[in-house]
Backbone bond lengths (Angstrom), bond angles and torsions (degrees), N, CA, C in turn:
res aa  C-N    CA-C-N  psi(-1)  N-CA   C-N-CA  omega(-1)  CA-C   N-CA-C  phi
1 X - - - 1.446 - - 1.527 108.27 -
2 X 1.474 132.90 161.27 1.310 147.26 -165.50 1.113 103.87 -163.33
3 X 1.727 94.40 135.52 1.398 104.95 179.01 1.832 116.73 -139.44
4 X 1.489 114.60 122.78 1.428 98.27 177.69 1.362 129.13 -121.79
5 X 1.042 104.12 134.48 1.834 123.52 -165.65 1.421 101.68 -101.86
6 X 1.237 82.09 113.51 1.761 99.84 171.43 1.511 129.68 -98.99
7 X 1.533 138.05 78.34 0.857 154.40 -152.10 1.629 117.20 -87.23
8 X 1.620 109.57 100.27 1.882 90.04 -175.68 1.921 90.78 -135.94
9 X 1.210 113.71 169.82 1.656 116.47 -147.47 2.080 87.16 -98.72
10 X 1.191 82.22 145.01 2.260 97.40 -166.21 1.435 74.66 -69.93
11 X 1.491 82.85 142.05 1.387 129.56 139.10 1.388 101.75 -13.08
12 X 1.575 107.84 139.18 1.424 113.19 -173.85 1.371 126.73 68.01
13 X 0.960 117.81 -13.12 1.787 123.14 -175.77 1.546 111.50 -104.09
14 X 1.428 109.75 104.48 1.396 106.88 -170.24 1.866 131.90 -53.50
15 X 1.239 119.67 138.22 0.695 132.59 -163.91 1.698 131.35 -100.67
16 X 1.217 108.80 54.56 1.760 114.41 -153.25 1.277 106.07 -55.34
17 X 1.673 131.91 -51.82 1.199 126.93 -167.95 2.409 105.73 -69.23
18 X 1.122 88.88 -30.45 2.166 79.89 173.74 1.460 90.94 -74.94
19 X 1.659 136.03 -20.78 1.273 79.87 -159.40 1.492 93.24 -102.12
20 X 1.284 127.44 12.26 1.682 145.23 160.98 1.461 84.99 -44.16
21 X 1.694 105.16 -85.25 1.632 96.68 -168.41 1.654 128.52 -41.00
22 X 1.649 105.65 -38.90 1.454 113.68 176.49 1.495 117.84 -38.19
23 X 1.404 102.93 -34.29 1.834 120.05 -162.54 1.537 103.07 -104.46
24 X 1.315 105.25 -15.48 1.645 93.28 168.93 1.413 116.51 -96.99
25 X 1.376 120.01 -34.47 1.230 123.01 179.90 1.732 111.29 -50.61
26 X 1.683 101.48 -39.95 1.575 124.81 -174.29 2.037 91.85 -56.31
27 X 0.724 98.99 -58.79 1.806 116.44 177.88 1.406 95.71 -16.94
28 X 1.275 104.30 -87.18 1.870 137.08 -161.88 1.424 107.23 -68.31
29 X 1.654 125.55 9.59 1.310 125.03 159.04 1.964 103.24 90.62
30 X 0.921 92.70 50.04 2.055 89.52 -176.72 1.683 82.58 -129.79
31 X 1.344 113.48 85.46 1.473 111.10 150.51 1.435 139.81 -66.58
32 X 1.284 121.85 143.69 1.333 115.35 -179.91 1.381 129.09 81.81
33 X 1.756 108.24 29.56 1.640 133.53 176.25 1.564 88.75 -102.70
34 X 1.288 102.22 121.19 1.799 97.24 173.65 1.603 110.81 -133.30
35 X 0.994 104.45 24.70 1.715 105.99 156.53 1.667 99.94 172.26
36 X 1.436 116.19 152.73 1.310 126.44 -159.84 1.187 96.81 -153.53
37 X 1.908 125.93 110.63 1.581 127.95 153.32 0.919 125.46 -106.99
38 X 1.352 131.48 137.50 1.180 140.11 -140.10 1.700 106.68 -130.92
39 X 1.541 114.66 141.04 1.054 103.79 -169.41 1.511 116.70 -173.07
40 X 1.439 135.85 161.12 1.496 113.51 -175.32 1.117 116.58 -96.76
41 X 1.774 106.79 -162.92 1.708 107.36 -176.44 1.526 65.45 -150.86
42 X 1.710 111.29 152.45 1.319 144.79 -172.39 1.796 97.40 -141.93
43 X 1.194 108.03 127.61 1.176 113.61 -177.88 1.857 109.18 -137.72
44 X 1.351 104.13 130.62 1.797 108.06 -161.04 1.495 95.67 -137.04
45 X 1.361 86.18 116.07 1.660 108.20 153.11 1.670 120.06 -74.51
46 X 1.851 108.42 92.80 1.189 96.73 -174.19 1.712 106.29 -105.55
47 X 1.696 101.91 179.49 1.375 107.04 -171.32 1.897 96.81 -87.40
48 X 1.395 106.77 145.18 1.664 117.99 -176.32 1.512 106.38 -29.73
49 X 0.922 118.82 152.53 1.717 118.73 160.31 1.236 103.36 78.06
50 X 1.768 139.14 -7.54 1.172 134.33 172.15 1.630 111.71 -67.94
51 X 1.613 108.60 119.88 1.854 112.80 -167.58 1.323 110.17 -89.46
52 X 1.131 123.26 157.32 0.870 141.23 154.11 1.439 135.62 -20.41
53 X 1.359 106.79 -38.59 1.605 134.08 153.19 1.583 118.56 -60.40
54 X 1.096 100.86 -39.24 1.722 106.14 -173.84 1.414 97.89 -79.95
55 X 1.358 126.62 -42.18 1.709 118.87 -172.90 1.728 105.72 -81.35
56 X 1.543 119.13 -7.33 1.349 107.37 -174.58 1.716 90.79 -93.57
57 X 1.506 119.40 -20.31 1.891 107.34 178.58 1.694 106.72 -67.39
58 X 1.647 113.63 -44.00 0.977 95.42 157.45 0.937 154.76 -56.68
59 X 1.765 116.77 -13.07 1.765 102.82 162.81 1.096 120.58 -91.09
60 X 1.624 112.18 -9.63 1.630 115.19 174.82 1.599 104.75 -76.41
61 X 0.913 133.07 -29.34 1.578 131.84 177.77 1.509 110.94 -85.68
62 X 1.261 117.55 -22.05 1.583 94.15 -166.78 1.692 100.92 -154.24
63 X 1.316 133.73 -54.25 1.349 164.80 142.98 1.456 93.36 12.98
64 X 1.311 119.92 -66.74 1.447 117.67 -120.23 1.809 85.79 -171.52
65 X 1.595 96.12 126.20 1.387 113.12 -169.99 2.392 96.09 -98.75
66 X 1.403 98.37 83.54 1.432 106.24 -157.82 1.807 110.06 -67.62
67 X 1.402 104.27 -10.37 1.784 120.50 149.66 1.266 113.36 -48.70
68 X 1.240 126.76 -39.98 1.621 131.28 -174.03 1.493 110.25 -130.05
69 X 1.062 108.04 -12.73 2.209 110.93 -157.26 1.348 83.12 -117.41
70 X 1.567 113.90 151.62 1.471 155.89 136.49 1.678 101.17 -93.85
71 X 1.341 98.89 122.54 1.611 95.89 146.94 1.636 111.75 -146.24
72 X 1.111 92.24 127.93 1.397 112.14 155.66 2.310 134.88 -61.87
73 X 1.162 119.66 133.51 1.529 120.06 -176.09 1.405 114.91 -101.99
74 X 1.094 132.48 138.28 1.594 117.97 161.11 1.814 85.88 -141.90
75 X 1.419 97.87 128.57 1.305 115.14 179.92 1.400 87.11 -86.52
76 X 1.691 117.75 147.92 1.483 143.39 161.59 1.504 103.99 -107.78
């Protein structure tokens, strides 16, 4: 089973490295990008029968800093 957690920082919490990209993309001629958040994807090879519950403790414990991070699960 596989599961991927997509981790990007809430709303309101500034974002220096999207808006890095915001200002580089602006660079290389791509007008009309006006805000850019940036954020990961975590992807886990788990053992069968691992729930849904067990991969959401892992982002509360370790995953995902939930002071600043949202993350989202979609089991594969």
């Amino acid at each position: 089973m596989k599961a991927r957690v997509f981790v990007s920082l809430k709303n309101g919490v500034l974002d220096p490295q999207g808006e890095a990209v915001r200002h580089a993309l602006g660079a290389l001629g791509f007008d009309g990008v006006n805000g850019v958040r940036q954020g990961k994807l975590i992807e886990l090879d788990l053992a069968d029968g691992t729930t849904e519950a067990t991969v959401t403790e892992m982002c509360e414990k370790l995953l995902a800093n939930t002071v600043i991070e949202s993350y989202s699960i979609e089991l594969v």
